[in-house]
PyMOL Python script that loads the backbone (N, CA, C, O; Angstrom):
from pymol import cmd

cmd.read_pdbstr("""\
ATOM      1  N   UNK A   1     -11.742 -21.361   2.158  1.00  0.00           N
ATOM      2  CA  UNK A   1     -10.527 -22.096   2.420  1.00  0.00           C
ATOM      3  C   UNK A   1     -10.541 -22.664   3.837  1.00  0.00           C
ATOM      4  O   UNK A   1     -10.525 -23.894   3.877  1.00  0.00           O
ATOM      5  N   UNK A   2     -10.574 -21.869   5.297  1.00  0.00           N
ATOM      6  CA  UNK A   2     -10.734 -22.253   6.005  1.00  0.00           C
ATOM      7  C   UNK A   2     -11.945 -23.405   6.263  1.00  0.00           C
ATOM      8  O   UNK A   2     -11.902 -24.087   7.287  1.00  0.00           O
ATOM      9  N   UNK A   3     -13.044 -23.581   5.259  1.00  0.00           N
ATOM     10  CA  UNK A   3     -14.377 -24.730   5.631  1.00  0.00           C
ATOM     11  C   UNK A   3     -13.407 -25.763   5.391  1.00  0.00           C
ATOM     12  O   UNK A   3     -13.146 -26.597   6.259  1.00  0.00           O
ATOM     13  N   UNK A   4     -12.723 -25.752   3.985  1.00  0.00           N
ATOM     14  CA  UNK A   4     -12.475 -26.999   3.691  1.00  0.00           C
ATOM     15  C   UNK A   4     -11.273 -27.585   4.712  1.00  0.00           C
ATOM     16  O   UNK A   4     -11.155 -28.811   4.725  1.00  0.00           O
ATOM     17  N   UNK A   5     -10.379 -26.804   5.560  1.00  0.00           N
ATOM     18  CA  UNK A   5      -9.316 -27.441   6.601  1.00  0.00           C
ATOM     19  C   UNK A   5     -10.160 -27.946   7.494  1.00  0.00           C
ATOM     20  O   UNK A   5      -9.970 -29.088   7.915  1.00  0.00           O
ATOM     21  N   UNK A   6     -11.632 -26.897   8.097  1.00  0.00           N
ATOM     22  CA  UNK A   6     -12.095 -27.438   9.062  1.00  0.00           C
ATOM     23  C   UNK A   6     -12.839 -28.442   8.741  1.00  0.00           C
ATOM     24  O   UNK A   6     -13.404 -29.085   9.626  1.00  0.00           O
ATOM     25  N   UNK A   7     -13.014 -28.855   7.024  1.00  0.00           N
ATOM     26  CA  UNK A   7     -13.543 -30.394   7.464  1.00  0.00           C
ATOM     27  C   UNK A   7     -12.925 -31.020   7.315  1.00  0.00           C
ATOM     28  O   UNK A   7     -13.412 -32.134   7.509  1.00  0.00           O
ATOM     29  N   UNK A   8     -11.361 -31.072   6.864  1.00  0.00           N
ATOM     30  CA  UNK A   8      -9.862 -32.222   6.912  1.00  0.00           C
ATOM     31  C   UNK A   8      -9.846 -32.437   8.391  1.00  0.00           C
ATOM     32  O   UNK A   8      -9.555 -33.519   8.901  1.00  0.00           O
ATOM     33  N   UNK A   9     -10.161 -31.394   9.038  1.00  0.00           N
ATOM     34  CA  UNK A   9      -9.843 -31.817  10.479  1.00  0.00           C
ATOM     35  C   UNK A   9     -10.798 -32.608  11.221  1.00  0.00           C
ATOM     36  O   UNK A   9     -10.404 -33.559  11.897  1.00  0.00           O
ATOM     37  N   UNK A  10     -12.087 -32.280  11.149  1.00  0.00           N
ATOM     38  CA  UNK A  10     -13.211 -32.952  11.846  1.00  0.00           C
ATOM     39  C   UNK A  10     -12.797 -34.584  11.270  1.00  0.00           C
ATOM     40  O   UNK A  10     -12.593 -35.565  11.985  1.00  0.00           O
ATOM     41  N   UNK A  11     -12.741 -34.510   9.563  1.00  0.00           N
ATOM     42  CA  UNK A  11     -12.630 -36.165   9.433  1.00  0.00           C
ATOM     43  C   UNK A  11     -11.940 -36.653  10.165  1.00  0.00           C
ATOM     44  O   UNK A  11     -12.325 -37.585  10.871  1.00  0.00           O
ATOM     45  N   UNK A  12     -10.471 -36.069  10.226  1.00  0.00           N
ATOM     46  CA  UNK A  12      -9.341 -36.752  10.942  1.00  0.00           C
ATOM     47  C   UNK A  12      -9.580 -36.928  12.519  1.00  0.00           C
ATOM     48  O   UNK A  12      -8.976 -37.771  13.182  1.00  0.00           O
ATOM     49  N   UNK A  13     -10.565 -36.002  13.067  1.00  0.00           N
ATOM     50  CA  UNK A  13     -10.746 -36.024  14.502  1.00  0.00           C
ATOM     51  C   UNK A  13     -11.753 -37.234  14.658  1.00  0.00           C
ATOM     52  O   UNK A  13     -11.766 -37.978  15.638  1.00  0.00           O
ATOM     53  N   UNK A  14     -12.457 -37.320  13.746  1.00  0.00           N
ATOM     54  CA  UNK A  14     -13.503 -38.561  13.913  1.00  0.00           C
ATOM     55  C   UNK A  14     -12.734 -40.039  13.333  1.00  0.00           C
ATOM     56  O   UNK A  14     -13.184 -41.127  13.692  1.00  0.00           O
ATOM     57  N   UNK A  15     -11.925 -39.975  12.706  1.00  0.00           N
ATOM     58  CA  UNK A  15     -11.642 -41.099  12.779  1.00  0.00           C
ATOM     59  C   UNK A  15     -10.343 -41.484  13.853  1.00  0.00           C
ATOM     60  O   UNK A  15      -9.756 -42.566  13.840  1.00  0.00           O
ATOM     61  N   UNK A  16     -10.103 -40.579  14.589  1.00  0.00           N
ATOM     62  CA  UNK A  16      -9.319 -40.553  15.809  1.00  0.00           C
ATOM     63  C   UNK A  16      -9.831 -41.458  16.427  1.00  0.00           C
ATOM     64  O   UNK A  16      -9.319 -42.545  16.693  1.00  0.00           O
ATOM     65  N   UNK A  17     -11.402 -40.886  16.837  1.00  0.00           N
ATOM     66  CA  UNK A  17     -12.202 -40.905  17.973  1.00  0.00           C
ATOM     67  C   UNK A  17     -12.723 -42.791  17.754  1.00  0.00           C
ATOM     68  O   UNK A  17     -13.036 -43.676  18.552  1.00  0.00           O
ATOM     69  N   UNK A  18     -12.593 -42.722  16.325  1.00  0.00           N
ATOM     70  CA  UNK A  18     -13.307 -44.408  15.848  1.00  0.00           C
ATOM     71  C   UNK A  18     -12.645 -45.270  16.480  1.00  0.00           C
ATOM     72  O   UNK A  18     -13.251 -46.083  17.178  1.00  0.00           O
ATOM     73  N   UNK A  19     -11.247 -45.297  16.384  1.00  0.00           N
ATOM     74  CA  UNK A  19     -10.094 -46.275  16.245  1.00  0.00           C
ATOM     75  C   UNK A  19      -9.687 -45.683  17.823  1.00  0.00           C
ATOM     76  O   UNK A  19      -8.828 -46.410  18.323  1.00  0.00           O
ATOM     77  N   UNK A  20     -10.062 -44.642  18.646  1.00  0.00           N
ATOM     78  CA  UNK A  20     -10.203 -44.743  20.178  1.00  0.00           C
ATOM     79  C   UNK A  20      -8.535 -44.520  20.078  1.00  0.00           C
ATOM     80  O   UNK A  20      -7.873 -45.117  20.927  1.00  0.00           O
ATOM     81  N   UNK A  21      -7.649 -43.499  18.853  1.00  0.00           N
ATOM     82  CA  UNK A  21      -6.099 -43.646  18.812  1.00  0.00           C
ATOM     83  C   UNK A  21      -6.315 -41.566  19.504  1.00  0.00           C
ATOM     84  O   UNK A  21      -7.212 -40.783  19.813  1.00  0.00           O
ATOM     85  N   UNK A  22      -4.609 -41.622  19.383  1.00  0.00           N
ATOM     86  CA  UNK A  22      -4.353 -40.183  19.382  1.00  0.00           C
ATOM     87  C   UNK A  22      -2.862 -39.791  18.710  1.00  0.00           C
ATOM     88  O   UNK A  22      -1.945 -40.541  18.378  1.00  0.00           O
ATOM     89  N   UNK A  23      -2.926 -38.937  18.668  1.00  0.00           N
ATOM     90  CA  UNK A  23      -1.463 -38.333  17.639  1.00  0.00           C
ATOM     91  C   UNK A  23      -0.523 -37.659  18.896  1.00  0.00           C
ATOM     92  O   UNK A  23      -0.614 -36.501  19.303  1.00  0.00           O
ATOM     93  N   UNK A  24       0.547 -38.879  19.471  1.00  0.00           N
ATOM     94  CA  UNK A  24       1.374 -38.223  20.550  1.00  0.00           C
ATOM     95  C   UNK A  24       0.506 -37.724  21.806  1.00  0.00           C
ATOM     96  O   UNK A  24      -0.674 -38.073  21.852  1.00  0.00           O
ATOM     97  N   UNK A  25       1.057 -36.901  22.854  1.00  0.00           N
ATOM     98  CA  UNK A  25       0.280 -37.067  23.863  1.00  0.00           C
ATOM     99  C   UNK A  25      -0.667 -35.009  23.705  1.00  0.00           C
ATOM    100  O   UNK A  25      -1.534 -34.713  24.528  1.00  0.00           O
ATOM    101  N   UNK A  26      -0.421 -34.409  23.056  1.00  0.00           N
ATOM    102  CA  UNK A  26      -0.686 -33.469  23.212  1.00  0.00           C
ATOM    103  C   UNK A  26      -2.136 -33.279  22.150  1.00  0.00           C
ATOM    104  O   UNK A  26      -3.208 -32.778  22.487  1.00  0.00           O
ATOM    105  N   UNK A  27      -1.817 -33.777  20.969  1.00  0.00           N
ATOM    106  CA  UNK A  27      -3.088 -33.684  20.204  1.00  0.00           C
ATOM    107  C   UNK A  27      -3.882 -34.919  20.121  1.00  0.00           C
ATOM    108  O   UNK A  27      -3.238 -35.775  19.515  1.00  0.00           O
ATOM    109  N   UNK A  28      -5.122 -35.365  20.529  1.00  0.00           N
ATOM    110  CA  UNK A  28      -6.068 -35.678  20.943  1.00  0.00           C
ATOM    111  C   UNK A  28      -7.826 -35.404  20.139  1.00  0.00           C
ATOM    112  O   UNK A  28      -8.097 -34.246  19.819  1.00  0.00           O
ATOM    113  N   UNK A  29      -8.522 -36.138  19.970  1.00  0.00           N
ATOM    114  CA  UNK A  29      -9.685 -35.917  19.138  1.00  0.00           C
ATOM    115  C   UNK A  29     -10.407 -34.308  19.769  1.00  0.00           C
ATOM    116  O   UNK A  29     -11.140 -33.669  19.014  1.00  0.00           O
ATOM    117  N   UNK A  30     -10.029 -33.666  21.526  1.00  0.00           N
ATOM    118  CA  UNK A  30     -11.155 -32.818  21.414  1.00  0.00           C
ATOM    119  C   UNK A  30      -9.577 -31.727  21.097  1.00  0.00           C
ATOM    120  O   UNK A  30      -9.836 -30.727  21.767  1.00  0.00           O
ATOM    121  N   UNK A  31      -8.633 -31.565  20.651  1.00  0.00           N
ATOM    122  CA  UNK A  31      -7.922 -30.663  19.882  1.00  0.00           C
ATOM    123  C   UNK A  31      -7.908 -30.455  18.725  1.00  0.00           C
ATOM    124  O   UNK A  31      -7.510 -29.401  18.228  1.00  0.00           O
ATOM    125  N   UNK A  32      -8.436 -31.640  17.964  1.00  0.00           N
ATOM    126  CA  UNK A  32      -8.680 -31.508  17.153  1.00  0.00           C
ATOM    127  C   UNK A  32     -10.341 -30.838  16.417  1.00  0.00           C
ATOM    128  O   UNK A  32     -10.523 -30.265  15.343  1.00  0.00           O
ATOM    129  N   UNK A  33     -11.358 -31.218  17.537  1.00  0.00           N
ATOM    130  CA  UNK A  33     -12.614 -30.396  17.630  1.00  0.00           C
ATOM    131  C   UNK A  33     -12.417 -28.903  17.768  1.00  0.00           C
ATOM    132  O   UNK A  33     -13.267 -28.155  17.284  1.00  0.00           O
ATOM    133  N   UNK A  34     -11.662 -28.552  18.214  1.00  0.00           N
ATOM    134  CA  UNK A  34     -11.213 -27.321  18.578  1.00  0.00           C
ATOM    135  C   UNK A  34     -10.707 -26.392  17.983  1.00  0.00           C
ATOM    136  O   UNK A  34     -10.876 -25.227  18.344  1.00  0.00           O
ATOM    137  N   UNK A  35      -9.929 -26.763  16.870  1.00  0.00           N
ATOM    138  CA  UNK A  35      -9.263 -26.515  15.749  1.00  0.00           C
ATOM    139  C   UNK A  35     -10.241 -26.076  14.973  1.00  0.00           C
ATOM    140  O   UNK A  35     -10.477 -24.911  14.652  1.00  0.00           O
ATOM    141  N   UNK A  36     -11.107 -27.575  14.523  1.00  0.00           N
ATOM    142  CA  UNK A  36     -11.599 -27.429  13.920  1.00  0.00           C
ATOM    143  C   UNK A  36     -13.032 -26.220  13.737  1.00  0.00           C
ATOM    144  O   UNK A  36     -13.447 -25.602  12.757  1.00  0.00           O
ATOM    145  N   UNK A  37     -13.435 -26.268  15.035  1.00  0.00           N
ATOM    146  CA  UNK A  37     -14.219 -24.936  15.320  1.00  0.00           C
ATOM    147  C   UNK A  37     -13.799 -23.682  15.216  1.00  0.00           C
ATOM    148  O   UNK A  37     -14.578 -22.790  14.882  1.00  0.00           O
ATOM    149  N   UNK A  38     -12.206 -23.398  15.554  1.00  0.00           N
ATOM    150  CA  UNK A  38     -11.548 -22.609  15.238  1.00  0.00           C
ATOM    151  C   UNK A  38     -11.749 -22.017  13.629  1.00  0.00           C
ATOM    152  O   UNK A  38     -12.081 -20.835  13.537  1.00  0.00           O
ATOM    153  N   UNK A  39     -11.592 -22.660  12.597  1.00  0.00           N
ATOM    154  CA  UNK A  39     -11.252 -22.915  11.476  1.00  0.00           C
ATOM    155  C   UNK A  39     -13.024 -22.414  11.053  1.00  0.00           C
ATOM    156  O   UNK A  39     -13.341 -21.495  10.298  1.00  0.00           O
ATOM    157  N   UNK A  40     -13.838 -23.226  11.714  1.00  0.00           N
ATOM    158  CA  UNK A  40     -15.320 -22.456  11.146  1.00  0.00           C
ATOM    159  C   UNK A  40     -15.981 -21.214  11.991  1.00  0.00           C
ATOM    160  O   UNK A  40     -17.190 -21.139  12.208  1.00  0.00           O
ATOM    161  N   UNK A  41     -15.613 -20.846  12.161  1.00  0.00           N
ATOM    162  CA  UNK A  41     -15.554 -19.255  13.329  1.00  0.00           C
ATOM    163  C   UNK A  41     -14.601 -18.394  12.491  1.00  0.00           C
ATOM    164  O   UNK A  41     -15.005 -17.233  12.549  1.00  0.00           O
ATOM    165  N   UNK A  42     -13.513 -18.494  11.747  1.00  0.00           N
ATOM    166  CA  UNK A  42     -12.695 -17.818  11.244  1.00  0.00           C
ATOM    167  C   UNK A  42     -12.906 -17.353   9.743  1.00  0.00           C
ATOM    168  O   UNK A  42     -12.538 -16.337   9.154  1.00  0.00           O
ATOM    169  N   UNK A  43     -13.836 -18.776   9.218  1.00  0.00           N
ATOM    170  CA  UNK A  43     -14.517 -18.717   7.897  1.00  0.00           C
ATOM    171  C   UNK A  43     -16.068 -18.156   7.673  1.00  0.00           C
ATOM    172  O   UNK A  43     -16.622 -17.743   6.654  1.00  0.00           O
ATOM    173  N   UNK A  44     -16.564 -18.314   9.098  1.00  0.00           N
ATOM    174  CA  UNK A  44     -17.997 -17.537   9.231  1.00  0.00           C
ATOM    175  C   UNK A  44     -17.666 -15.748   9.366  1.00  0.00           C
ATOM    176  O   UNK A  44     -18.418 -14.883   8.918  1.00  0.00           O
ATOM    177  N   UNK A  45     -16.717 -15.561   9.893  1.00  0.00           N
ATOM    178  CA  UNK A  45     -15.771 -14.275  10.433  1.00  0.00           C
ATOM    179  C   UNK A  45     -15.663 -13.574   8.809  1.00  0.00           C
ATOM    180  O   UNK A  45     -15.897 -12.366   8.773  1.00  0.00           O
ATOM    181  N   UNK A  46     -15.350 -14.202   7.579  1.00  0.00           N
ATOM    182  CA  UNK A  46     -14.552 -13.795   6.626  1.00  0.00           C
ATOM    183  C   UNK A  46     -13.428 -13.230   6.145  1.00  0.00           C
ATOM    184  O   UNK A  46     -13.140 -12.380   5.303  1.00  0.00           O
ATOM    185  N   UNK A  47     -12.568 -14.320   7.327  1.00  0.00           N
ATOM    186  CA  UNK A  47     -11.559 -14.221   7.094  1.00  0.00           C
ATOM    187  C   UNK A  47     -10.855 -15.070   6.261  1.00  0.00           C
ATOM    188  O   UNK A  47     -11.139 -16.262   6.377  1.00  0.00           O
ATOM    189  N   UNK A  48      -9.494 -14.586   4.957  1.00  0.00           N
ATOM    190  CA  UNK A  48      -9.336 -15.566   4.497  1.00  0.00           C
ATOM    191  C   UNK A  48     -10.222 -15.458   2.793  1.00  0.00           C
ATOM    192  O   UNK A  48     -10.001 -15.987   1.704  1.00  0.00           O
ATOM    193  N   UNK A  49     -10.987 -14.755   3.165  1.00  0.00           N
ATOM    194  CA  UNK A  49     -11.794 -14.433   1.668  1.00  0.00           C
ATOM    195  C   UNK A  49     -11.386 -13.635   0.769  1.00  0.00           C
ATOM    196  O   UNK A  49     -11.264 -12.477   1.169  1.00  0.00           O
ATOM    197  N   UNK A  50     -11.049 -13.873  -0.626  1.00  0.00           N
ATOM    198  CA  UNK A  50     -10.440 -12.304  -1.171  1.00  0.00           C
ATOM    199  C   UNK A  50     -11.248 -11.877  -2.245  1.00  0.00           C
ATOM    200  O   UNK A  50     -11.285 -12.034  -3.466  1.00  0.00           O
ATOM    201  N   UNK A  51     -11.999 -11.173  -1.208  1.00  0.00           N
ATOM    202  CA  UNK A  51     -13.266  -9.466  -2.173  1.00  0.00           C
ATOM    203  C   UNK A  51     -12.071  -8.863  -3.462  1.00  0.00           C
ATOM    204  O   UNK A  51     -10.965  -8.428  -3.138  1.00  0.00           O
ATOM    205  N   UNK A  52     -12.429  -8.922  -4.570  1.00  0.00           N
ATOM    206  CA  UNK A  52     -12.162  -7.777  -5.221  1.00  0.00           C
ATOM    207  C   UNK A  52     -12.828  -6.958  -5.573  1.00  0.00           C
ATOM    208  O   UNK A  52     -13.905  -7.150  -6.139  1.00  0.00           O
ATOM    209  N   UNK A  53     -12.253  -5.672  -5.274  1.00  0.00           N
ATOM    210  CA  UNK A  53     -13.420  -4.395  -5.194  1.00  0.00           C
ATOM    211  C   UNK A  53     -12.909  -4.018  -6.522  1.00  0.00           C
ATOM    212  O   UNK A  53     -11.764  -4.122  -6.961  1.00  0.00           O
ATOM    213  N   UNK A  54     -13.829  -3.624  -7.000  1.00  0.00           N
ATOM    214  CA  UNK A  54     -12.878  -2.654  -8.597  1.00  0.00           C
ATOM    215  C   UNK A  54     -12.533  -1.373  -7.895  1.00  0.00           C
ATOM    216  O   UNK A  54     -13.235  -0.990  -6.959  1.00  0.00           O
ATOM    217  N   UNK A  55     -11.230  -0.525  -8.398  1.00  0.00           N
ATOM    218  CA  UNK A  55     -11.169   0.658  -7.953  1.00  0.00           C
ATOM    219  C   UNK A  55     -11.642   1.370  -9.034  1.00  0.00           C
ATOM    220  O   UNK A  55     -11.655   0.907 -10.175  1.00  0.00           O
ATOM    221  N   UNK A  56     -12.006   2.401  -8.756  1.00  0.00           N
ATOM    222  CA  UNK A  56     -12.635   3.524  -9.402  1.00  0.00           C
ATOM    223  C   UNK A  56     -11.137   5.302  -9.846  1.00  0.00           C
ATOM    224  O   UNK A  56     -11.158   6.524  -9.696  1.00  0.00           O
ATOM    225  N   UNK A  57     -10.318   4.434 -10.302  1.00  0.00           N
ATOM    226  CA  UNK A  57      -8.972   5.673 -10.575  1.00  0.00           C
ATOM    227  C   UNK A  57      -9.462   6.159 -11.833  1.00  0.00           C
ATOM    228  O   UNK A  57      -9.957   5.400 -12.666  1.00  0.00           O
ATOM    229  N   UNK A  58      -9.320   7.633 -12.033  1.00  0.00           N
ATOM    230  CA  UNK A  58      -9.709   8.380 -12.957  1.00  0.00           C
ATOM    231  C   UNK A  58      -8.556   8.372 -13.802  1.00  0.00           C
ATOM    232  O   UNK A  58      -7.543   8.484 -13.112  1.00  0.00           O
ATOM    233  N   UNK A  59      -8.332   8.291 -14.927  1.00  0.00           N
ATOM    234  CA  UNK A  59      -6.891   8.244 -15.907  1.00  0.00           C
ATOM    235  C   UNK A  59      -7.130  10.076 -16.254  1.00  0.00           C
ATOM    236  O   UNK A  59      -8.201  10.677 -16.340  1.00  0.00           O
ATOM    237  N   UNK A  60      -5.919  10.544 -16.379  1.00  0.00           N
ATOM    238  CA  UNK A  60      -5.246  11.735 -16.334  1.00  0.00           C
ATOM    239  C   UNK A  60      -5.370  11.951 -18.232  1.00  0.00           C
ATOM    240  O   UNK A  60      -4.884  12.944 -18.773  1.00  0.00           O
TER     241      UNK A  60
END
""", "prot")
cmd.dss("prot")
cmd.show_as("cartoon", "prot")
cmd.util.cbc("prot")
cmd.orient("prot")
């Protein structure tokens, strides 16, 4: 889950960077790099993944 935001974001940061625009004064193409690294550090991490373990309960 997190790969696929961090590549909504890289697109959106690269086509920031194309068109030389920015979103208001605070977010900016390298906030958006940033994010986006965020986002693949968090998914390399495994976070966000859902393991199902079987449990092993003994019935009575």
């Amino acid at each position: 889950m997190f790969a696929i935001i961090a590549a909504v974001i890289f697109g959106l940061a690269l086509l920031l960077d194309l068109a030389n625009a920015s979103i208001g004064s605070v977010i900016d193409g390298s906030t958006l790099i940033t994010a986006g690294l965020l986002c693949v550090a968090l998914h390399l991490a495994g976070v966000g993944t859902s393991v199902r373990r079987p449990s092993f309960r003994r019935r009575r």
